[in-house]
C-alpha positions in Angstrom: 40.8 -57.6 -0.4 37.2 -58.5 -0.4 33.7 -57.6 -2.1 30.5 -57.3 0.2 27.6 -57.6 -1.3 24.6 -56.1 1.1 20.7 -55.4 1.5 17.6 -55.8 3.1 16.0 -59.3 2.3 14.5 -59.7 -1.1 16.4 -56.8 -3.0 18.2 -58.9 -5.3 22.0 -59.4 -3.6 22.3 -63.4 -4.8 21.6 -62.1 -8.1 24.5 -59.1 -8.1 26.8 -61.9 -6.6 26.5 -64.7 -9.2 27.0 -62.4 -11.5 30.0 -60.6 -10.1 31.4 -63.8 -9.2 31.1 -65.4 -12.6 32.7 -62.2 -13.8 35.5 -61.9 -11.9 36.3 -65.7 -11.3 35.2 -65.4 -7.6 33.8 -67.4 -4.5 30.7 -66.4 -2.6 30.4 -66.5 1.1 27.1 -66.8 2.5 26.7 -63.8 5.3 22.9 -65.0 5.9 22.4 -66.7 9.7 19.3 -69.0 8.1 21.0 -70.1 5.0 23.6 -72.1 7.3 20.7 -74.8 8.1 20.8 -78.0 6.2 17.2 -79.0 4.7 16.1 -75.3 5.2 16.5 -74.3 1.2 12.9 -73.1 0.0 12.1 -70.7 3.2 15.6 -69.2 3.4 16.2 -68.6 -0.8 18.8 -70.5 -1.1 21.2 -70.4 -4.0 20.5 -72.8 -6.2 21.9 -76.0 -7.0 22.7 -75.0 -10.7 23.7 -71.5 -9.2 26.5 -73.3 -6.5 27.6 -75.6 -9.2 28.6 -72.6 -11.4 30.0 -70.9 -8.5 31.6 -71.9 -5.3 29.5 -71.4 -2.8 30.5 -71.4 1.5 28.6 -71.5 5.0 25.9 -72.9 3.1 24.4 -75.9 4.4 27.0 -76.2 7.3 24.8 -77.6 10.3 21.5 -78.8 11.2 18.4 -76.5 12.3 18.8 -77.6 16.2 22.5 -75.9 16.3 23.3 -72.4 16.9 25.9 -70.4 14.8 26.9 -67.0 16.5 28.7 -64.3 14.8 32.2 -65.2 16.1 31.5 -68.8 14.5 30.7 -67.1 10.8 34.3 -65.0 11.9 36.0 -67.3 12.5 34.9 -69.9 9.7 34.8 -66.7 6.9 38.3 -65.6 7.9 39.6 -69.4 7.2 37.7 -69.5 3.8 39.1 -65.9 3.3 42.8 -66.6 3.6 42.7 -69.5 1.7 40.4 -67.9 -1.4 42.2 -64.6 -1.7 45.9 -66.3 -3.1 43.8 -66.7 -6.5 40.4 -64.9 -6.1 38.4 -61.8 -5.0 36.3 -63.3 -2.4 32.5 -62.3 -2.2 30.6 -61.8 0.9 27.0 -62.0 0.4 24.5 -61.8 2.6 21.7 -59.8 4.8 22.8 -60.2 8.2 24.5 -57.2 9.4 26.3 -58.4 12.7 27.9 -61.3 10.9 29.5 -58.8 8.5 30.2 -55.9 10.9 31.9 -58.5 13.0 33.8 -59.8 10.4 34.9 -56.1 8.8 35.7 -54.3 12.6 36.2 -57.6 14.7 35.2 -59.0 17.5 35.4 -57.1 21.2 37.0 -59.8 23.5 35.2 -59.4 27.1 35.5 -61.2 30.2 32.8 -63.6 31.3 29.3 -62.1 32.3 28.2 -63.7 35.9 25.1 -65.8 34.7 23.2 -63.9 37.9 23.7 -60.6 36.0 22.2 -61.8 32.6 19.3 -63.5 34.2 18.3 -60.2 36.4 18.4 -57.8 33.3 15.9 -60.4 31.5 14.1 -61.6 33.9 13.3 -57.3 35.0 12.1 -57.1 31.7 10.2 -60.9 31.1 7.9 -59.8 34.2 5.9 -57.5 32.3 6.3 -59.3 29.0 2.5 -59.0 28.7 1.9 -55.8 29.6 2.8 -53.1 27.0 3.1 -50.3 29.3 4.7 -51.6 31.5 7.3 -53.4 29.6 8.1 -50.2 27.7 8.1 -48.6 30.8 11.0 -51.0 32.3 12.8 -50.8 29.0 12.8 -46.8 29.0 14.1 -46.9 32.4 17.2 -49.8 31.4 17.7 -47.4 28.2 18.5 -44.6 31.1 20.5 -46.7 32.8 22.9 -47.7 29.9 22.8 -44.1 28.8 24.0 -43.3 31.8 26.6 -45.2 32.3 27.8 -45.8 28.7 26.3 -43.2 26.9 28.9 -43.8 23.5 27.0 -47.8 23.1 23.8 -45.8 24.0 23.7 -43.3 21.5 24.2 -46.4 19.1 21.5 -48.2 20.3 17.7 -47.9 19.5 15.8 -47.1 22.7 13.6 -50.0 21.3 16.2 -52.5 21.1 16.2 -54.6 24.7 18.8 -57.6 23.2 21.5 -54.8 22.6 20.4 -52.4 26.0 20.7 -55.5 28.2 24.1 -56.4 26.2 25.7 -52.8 27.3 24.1 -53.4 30.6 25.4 -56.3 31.6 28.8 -55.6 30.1 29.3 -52.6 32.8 27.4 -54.4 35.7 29.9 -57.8 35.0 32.8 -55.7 34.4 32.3 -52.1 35.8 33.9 -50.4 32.5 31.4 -49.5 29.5 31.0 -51.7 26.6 32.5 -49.0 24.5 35.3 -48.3 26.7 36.2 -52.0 25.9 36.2 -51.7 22.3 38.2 -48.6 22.4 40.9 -50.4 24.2 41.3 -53.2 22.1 41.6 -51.1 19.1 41.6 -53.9 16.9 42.9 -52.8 13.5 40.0 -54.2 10.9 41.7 -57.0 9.2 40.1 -56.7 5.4 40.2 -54.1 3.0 36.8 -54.2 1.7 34.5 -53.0 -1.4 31.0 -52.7 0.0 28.1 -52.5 -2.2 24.0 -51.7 -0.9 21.3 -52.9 -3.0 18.7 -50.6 -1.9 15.5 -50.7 -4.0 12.7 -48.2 -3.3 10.6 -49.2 -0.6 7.4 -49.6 -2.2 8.7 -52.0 -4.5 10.9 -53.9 -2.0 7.7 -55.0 -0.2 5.9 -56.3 -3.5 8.8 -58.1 -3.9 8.6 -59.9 -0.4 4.9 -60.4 -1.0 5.7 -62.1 -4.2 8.7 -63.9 -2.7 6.5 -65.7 -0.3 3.6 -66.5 -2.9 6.5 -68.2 -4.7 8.1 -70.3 -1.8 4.5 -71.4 -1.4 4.2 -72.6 -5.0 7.5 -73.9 -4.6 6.5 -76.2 -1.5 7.6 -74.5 1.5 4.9 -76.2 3.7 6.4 -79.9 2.5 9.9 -78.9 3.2 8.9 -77.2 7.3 6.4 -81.0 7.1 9.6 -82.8 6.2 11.8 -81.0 8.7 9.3 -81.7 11.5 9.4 -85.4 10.8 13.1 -85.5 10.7 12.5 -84.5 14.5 13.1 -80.9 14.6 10.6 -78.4 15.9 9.6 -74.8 16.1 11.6 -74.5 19.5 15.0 -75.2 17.3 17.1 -72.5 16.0 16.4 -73.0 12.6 13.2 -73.5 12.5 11.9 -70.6 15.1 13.4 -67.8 12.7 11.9 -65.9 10.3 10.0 -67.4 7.3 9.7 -70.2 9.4 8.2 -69.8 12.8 5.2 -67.9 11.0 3.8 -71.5 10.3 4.0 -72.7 13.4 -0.5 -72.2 14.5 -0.6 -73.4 10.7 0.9 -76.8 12.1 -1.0 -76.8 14.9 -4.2 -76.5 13.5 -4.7 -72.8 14.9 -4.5 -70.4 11.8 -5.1 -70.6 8.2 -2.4 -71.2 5.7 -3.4 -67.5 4.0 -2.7 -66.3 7.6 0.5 -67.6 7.9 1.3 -66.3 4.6 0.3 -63.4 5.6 1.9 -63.2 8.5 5.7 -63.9 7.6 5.4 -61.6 4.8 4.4 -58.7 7.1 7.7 -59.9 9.6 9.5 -60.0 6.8 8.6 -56.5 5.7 9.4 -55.3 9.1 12.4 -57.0 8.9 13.7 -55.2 5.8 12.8 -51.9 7.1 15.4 -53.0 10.3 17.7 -53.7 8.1 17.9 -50.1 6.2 17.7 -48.5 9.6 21.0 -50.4 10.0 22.3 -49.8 7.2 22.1 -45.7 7.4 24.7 -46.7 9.7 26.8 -48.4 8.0 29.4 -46.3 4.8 29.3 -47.7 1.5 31.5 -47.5 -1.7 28.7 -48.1 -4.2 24.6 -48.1 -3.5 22.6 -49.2 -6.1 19.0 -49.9 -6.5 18.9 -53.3 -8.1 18.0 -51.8 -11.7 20.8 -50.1 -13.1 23.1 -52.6 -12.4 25.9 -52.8 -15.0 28.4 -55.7 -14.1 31.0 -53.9 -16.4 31.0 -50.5 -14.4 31.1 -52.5 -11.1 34.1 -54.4 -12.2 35.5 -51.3 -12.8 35.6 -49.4 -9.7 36.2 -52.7 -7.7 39.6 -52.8 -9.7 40.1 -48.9 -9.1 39.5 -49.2 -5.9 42.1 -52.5 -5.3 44.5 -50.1 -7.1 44.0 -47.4 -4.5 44.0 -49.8 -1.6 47.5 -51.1 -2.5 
C-alpha cells in the first residue's frame, strides 16, 4: 500500500505531503528527476531542511548534477525504500514526474538491446532539419506514420508532437521487429503496489501566477548564487542537472548574452509550458481523489485513504 501524491509543478503537492505524512506517521519519497541533485535546492523547491527533519525524506540529494538518474534507477531505489517503510508506515510518493511514477505503479517493459546504428539513424533523420521548422515537422509527421503503422496501440498513445517517444516505438520494432506494445502485453507484468493516487489540480489561471511568483521568489531567495556556486564547483550547463528546467534558462545570463529579467522570464514561460504537459498527461492517467489545492481537508483525506486500504485488503 502506498499514497501518491501528483501535479503539475507549483500546485502545492510538498505541502499536501508534509501534511499527510505528519498525519499519518509517514515517509515521503521524492518522484521529482531534479530534486535528486545535490547543491541544486533553490531552483528545484526543495523541501526544506526544517520540513525533512520533521519528516523523513528519500531520493533527495542522492547524486551530483553531472550523473544521470533514469526511471528504472528511481524503480529500483523506490521499491527498496518501499519494502522496507511499509512494515510500519504508509509510504508517500510525491513528486511531478510522471514516468518515474508510471514506471514504478505498472513496471518496467524489459526489451532486448537496440543496435546503436538504429538509434542514431532515427535522430540523426530528424537532427538534419533541426533548424528548419517545416521541414523537421515534416520528417516527424512522416516517423509518426511510420510508428502508426507498424504499432498503432503505442501510436495512439503518443502525441504526434512528441519525437523522444515516436523514435522510442520506432526503434523498438526496427531493433526487434515486434511493436513496443506487443512487448508490454507479453510481459504482463502484474503492478506490484496497491496505490492511493491523489491530483492536485488548481485552475489554470492561477497555477501560472503561481509559477510566476515561484520564480520571483527563487530569485529573492538566491538562485543566481546557488547556479554561480555550482559552476565553480565545476559543473556546467552541458550536465544533467544543470541543463534542466529552472536551470538551463540562465545559461546567456552567464554568458553575458541576456538580461537577468530575461532569463526570468524565460524559465517561467518553460515552466508554464511545462505544467500544461504535465495535465495533458495526467488526463491519462485514473485517480482516486482530484483536488484543487484549496479545499484540502487532511481529516477527509485520511479518511478515504483508510477506506480505501480497507477495500484493498
Amino acid at each position: 500500500m502506498i499514497v501518491v501524491i501528483e501535479g503539475p509543478t507549483a500546485s502545492g503537492k510538498s505541502t499536501l505531503a508534509m501534511s499527510l505524512a505528519q498525519s499519518l506517521g509517514s515517509c515521503i519519497i521524492s518522484a521529482d528527476s531534479r530534486q535528486i541533485y545535490k547543491g541544486m535546492d533553490i531552483g528545484t523547491a526543495k523541501p526544506s531542511p526544517e520540513d525533512q527533519a520533521k519528516v523523513r525524506h528519500y531520493l533527495i540529494d542522492i547524486i551530483e548534477p553531472n550523473q544521470s538518474f533514469s526511471a528504472g534507477n528511481f524503480v529500483k531505489r523506490a521499491s527498496a525504500i518501499i519494502a522496507e517503510e511499509e512494515q510500519t508506515n504508509t509510504p508517500i510518493i510525491c513528486g511531478g514526474t510522471g514516468l518515474f511514477i508510471k514506471s514504478l505503479l505498472e513496471g518496467i517493459c524489459e526489451l532486448p538491446p537496440i543496435s546503436k546504428s538504429i538509434k542514431a539513424s532515427l535522430r540523426d533523420y530528424l537532427n538534419e532539419v533541426k533548424d528548419d521548422a517545416e521541414s523537421y515537422k515534416q520528417r516527424l509527421d512522416q516517423l509518426y506514420a511510420e510508428l502508426s503503422e507498424f504499432d498503432p496501440v503505442f501510436a495512439a498513445k503518443v502525441s504526434p508532437n512528441d519525437p523522444q517517444r515516436i523514435i522510442r516505438g520506432l526503434e523498438v520494432y526496427r531493433g526487434t521487429g515486434i511493436p513496443l506494445s506487443t512487448h508490454w502485453q507479453n510481459q504482463n507484468q502484474e503492478r506490484p503496489y496497491k496505490s492511493f493516487r491523489i491530483l492536485i489540480n488548481p485552475p489554470r489561471e492561477l497555477l501560472y501566477e503561481r509559477i510566476n511568483t515561484r520564480f520571483e521568489q527563487m530569485i529573492a531567495a538566491g538562485l543566481i548564487d546557488e547556479i554561480s556556486l555550482l559552476i565553480k564547483r565545476g559543473f556546467s550547463f552541458d550536465d544533467p542537472g544543470l541543463n534542466s528546467l529552472g536551470y538551463k534558462e540562465f545559461r546567456t545570463y552567464f554568458e553575458g548574452k541576456s538580461t537577468l529579467e530575461e532569463c526570468v522570464q524565460l524559465a517561467a514561460q518553460r515552466s508554464r509550458n511545462y505544467a500544461k504537459r504535465q495535465m495533458t498527461w495526467y488526463r491519462n492517467c485514473e485517480f482516486d481523489l482530484t483536488t484543487d489545492g484549496f479545499s484540502l481537508n487532511i481529516s477527509v483525506i485520511k479518511a478515504k485513504i483508510k477506506d480505501f486500504m480497507g477495500a484493498a485488503h
